[in-house]
N, CA, C and O of each residue as an XYZ file, in Angstrom:
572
protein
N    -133.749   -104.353     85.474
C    -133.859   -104.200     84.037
C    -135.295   -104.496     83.607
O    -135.968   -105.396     84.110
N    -135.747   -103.616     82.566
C    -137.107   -104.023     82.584
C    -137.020   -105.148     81.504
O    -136.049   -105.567     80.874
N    -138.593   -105.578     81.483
C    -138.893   -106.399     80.092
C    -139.228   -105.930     78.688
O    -140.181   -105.251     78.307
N    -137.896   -106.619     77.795
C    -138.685   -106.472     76.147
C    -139.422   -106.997     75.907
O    -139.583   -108.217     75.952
N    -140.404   -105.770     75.417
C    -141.254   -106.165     74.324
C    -141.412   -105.891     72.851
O    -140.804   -105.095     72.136
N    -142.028   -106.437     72.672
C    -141.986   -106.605     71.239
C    -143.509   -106.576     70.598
O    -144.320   -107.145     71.329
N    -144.039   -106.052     69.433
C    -145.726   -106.240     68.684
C    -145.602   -105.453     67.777
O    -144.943   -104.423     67.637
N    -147.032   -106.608     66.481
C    -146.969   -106.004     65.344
C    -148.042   -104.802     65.171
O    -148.886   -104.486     66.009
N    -147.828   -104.187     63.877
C    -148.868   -103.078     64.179
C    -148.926   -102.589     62.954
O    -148.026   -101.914     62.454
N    -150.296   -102.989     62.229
C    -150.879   -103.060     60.824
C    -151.081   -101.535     60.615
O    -151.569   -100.825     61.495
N    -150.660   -101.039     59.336
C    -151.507    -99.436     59.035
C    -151.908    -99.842     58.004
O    -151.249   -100.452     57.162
N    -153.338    -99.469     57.944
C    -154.117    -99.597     57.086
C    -154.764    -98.367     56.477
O    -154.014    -97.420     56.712
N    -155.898    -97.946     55.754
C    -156.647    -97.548     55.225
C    -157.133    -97.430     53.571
O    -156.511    -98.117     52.761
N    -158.107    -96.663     53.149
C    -157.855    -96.744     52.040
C    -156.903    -96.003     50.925
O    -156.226    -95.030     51.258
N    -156.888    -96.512     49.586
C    -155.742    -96.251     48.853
C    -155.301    -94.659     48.813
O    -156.208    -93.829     48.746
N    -154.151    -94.288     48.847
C    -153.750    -93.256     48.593
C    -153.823    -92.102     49.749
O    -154.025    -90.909     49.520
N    -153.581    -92.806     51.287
C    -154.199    -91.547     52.394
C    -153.296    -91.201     53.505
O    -153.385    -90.541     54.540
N    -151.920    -92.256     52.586
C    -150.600    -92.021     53.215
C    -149.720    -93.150     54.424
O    -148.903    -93.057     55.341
N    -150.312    -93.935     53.888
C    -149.657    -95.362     54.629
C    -148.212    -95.710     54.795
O    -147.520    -96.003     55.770
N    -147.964    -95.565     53.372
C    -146.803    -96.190     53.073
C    -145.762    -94.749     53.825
O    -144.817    -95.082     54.540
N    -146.058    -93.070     53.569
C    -145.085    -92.313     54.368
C    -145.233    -91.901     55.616
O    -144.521    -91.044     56.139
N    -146.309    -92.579     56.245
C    -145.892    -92.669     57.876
C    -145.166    -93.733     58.322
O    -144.685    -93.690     59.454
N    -144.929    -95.166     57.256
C    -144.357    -95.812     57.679
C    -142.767    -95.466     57.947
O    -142.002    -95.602     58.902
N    -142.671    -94.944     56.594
C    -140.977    -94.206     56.361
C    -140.864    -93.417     57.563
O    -139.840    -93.539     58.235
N    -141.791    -92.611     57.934
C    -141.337    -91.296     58.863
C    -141.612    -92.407     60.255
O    -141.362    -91.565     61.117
N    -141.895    -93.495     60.949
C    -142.244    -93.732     61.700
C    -140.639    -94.596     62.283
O    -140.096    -94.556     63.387
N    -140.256    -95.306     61.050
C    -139.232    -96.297     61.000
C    -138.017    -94.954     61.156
O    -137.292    -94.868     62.147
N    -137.968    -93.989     60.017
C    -136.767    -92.916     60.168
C    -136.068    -93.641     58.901
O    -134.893    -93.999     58.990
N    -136.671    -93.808     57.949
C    -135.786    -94.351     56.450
C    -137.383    -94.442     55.294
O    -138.600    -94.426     55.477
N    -136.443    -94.539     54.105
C    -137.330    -94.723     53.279
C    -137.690    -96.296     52.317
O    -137.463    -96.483     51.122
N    -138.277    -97.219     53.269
C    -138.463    -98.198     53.330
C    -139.583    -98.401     51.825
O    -139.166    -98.663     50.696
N    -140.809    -98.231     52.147
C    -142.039    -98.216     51.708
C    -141.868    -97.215     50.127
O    -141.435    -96.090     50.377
N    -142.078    -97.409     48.948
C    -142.236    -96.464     47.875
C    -143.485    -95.347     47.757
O    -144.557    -95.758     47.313
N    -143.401    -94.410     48.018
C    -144.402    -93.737     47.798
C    -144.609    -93.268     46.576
O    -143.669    -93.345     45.785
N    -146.207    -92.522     46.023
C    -146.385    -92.211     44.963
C    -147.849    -91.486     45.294
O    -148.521    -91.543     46.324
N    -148.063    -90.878     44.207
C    -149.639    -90.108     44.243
C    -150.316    -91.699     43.131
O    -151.535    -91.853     43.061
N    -149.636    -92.412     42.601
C    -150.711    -93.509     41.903
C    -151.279    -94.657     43.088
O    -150.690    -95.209     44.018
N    -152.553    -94.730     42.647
C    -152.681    -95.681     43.034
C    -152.098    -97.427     43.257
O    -151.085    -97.751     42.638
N    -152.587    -98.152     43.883
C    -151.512    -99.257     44.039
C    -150.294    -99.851     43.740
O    -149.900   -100.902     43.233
N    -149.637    -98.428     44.412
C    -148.149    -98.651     44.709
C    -146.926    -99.579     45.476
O    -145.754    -99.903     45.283
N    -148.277    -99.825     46.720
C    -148.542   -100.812     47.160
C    -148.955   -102.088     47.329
O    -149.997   -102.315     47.944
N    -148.353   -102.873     46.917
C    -149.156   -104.093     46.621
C    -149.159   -105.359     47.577
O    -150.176   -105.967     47.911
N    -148.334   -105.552     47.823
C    -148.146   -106.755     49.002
C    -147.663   -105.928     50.305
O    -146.999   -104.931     50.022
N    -147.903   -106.191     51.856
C    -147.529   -105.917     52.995
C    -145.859   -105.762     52.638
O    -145.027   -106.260     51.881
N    -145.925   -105.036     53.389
C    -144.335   -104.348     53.768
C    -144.171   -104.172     55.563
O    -144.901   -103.636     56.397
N    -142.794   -104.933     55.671
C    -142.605   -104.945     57.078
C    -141.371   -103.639     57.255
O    -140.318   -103.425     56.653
N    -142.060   -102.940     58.349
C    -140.746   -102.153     58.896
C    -140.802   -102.386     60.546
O    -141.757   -102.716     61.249
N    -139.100   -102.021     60.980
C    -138.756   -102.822     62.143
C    -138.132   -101.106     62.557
O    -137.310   -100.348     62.040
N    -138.873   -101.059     63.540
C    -138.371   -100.022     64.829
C    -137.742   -100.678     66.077
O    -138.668   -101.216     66.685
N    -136.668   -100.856     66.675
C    -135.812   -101.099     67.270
C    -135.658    -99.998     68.581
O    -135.225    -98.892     68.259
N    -135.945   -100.189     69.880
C    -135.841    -98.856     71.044
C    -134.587    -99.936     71.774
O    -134.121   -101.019     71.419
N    -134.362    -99.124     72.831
C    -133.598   -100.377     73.815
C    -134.753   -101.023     74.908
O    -134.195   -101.667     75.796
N    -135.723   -100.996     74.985
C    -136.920   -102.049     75.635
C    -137.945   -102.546     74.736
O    -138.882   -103.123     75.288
N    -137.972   -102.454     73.556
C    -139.096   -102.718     72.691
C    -138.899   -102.933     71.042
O    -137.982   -102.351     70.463
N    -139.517   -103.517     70.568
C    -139.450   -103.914     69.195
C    -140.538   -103.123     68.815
O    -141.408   -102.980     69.674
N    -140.723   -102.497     67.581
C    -142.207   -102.777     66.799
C    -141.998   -102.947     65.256
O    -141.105   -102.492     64.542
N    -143.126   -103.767     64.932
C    -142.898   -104.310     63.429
C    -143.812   -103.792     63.030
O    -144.818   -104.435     63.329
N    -144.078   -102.679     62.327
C    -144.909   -101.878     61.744
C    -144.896   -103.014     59.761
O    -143.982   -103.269     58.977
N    -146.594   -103.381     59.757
C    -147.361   -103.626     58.491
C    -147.567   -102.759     57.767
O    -148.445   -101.962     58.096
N    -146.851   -102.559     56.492
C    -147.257   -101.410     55.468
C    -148.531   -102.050     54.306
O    -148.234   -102.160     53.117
N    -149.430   -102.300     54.628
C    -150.599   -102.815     53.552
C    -151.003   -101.898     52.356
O    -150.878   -100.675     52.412
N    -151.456   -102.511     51.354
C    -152.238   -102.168     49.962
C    -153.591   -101.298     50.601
O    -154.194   -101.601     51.630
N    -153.797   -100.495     49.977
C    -154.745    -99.371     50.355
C    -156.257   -100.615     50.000
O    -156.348   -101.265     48.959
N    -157.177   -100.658     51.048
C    -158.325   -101.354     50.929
C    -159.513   -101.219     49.677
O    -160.464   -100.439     49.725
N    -159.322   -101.834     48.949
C    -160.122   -101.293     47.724
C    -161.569   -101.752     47.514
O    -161.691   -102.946     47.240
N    -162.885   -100.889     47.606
C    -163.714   -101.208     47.778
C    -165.122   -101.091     46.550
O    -166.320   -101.375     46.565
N    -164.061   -100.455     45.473
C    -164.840   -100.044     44.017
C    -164.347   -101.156     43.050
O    -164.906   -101.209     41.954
N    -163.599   -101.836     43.262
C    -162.940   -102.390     41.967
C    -163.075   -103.939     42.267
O    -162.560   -104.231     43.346
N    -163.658   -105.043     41.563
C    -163.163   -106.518     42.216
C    -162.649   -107.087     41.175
O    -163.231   -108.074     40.726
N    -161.308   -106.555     40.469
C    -160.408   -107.427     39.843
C    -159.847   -107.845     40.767
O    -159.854   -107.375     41.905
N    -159.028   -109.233     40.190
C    -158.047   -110.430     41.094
C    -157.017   -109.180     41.281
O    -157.172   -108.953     42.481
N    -156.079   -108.253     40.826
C    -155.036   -107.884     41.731
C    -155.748   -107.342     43.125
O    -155.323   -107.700     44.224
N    -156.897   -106.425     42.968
C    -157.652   -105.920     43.845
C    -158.390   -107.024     44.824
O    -158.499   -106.731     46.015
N    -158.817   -108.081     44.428
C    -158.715   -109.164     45.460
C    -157.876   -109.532     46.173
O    -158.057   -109.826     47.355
N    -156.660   -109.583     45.489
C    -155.274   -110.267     46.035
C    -155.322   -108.847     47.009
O    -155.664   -108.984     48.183
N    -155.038   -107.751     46.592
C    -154.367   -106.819     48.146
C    -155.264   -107.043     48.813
O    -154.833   -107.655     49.791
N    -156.928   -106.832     48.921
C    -157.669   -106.840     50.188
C    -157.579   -108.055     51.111
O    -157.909   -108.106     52.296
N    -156.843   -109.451     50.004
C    -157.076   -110.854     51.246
C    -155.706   -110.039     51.935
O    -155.821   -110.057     53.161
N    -154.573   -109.403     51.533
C    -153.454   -109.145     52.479
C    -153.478   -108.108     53.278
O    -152.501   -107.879     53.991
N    -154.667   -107.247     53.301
C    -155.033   -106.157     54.168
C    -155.784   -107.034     55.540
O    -155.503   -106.708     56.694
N    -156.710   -108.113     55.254
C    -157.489   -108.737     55.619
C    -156.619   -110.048     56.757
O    -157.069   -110.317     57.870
N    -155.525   -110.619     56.254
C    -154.678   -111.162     56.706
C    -153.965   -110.369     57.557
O    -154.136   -110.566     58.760
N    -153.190   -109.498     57.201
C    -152.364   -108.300     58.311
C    -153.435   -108.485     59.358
O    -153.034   -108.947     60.427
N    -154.886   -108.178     59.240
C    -155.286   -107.395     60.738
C    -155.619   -109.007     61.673
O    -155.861   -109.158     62.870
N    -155.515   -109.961     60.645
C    -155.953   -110.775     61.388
C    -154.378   -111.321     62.457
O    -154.429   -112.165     63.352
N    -153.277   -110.657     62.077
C    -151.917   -111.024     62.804
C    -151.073   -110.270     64.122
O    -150.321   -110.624     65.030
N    -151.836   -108.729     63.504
C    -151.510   -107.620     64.537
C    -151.654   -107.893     66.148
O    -152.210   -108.848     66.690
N    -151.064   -106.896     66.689
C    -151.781   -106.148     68.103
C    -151.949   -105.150     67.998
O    -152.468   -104.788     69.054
N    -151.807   -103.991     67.071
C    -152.387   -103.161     67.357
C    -152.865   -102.719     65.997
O    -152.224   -103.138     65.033
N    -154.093   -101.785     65.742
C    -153.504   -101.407     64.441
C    -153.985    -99.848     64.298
O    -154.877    -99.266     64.915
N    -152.935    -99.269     63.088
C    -153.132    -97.821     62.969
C    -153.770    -97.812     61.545
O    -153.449    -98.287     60.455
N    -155.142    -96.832     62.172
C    -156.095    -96.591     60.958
C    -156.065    -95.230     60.059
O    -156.722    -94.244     60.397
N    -155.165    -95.255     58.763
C    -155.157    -93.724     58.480
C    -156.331    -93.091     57.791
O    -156.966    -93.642     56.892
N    -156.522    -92.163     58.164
C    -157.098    -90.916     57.352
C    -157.094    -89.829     56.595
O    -156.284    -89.001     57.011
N    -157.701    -89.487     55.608
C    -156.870    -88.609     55.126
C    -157.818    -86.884     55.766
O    -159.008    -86.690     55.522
N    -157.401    -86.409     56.141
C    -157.736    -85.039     57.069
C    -159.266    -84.190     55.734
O    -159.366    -84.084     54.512
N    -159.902    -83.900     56.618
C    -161.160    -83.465     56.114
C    -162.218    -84.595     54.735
O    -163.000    -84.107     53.920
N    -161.921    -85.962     54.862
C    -162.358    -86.946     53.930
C    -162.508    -88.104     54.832
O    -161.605    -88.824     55.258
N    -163.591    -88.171     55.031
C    -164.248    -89.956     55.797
C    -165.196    -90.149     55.085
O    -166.143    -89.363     55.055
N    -165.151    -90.962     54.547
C    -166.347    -91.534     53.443
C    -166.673    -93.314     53.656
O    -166.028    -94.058     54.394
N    -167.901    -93.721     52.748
C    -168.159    -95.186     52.893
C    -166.776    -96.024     52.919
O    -166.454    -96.994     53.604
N    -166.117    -95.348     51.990
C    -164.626    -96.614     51.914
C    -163.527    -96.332     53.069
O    -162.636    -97.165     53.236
N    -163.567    -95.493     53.642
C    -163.065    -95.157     55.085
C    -163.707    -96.204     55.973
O    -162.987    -97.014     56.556
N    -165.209    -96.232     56.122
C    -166.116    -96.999     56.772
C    -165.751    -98.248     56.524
O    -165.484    -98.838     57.571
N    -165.633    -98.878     55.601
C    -165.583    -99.911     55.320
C    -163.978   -100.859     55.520
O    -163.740   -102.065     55.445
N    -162.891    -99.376     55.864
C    -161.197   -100.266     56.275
C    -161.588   -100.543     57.840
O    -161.260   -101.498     58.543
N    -162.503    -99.252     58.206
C    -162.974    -99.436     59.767
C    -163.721   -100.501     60.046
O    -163.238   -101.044     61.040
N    -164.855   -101.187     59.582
C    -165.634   -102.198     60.000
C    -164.559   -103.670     59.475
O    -165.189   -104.699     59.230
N    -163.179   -103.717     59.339
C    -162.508   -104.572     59.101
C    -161.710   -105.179     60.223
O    -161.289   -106.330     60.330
N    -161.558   -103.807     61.310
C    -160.785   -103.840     62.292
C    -161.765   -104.789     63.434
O    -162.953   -104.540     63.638
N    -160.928   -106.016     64.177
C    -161.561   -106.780     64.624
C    -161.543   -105.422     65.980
O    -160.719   -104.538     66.216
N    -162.864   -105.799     66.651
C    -163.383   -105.170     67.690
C    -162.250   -104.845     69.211
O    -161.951   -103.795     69.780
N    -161.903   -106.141     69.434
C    -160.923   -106.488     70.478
C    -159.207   -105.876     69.715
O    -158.265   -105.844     70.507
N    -159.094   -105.691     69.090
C    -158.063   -104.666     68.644
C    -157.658   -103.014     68.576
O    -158.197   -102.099     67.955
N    -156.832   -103.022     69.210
C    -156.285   -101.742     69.708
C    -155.964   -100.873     68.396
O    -155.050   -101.061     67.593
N    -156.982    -99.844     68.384
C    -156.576    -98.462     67.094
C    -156.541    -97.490     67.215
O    -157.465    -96.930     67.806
N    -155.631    -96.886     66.798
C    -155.098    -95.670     66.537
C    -155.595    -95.005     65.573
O    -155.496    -95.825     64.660
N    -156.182    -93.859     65.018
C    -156.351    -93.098     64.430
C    -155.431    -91.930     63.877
O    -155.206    -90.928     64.555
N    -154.951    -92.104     62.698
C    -153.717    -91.215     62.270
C    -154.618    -90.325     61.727
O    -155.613    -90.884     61.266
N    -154.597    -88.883     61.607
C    -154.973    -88.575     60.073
C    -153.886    -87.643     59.672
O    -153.232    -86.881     60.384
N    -153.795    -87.938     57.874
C    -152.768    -87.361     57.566
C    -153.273    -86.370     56.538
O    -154.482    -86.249     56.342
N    -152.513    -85.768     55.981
C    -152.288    -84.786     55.040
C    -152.872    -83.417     55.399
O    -153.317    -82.553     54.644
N    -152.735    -83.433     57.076
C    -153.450    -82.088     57.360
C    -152.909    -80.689     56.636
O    -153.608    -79.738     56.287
N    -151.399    -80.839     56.502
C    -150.595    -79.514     55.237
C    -151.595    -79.466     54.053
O    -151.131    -78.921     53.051
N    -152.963    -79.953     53.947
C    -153.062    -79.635     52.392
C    -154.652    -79.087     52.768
O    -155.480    -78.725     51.932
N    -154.865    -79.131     54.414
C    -156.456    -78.945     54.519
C    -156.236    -76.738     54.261
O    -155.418    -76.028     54.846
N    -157.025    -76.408     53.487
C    -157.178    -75.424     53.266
C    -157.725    -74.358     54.070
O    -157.270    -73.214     54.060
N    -158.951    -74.836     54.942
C    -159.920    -74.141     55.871
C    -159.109    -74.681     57.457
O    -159.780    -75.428     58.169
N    -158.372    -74.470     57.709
C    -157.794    -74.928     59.026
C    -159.289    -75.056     60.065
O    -159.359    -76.097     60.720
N    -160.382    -74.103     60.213
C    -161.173    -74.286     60.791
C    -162.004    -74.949     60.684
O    -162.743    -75.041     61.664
N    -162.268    -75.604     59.696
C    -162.558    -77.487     59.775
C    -162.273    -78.353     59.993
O    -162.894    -79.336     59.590
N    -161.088    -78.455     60.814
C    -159.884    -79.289     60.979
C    -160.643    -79.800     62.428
O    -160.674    -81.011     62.644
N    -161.177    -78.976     63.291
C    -161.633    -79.577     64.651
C    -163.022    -80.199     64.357
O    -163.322    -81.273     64.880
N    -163.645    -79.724     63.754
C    -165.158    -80.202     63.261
C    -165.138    -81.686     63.166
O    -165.755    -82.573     63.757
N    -163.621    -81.663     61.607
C    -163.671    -82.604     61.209
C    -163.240    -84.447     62.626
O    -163.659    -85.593     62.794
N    -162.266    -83.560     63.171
C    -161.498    -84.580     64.567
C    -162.691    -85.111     65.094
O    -162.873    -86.324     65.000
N    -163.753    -84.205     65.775
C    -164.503    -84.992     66.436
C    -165.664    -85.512     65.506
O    -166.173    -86.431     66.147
N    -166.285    -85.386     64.398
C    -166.961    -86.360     63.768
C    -166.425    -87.405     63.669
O    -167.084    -88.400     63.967
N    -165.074    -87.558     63.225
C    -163.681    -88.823     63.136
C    -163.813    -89.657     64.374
O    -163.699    -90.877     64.490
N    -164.174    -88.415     65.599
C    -163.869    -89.391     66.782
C    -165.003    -90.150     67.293
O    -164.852    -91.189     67.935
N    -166.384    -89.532     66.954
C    -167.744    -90.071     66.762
C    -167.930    -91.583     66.263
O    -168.522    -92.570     66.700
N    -166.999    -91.242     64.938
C    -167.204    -92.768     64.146
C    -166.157    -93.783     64.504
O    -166.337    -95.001     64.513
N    -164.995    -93.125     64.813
C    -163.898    -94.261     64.690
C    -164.071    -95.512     66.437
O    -163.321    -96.477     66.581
């Protein structure tokens, strides 16, 4: 029989680039609230994937906010900031044809010695499909 395991695994990025519905589609329920508004998200959200050898506790975090320093916007980044400091692994989303400074900036959060994944989502809405590879390996340049 093999060994369970079990690890957590933070998704992060910034606001609005689809966190909260990979969590739903990842878990197979609709855990996480989604919305096109901004901070819909506000405090971490745990979802629990269950296999028969493995656990994973997928972190649903507040989109990293890097324009705004009101206290709610303080409060989510210390819990974006906290998540990565708890993980093993973490998944960094993107949103497909958009990497910008505040992309840069969920990335230079991720401690070094931590295992990431690169999601990017909302490729259904990229228009030029033939920017879609351009865009992967600049992504893969930086990430």
């Amino acid at each position: 029989m093999s060994e369970f395991r079990s690890g957590q695994i933070a998704i992060v990025g910034r606001p609005n680039v689809g966190k909260s519905t990979l969590l739903n589609a990842l878990i197979g329920e609709k855990l996480s609230i989604v919305s096109r508004r901004a901070q819909t998200t506000r405090h971490r959200i745990m979802g629990i994937l269950t296999e028969a050898d493995a656990q994973f506790v997928f972190v649903d975090t507040p989109g990293f906010q890097t324009r705004y320093g009101n206290a709610l916007n303080q409060m989510m980044n210390r819990g974006v900031r906290q998540a990565l400091a708890e993980v093993d692994v973490v998944i960094f989303v993107v949103e497909a044809g958009r990497f910008d400074d505040r992309d840069r900036a969920v990335r230079q959060l991720v401690p070094d010695d931590c295992p990431l994944i690169i999601v990017v989502s909302k490729i259904d809405q990229v228009r030029n499909r033939a920017e879609l590879l351009p865009f992967l390996q600049r992504l893969g340049s930086e990430g």
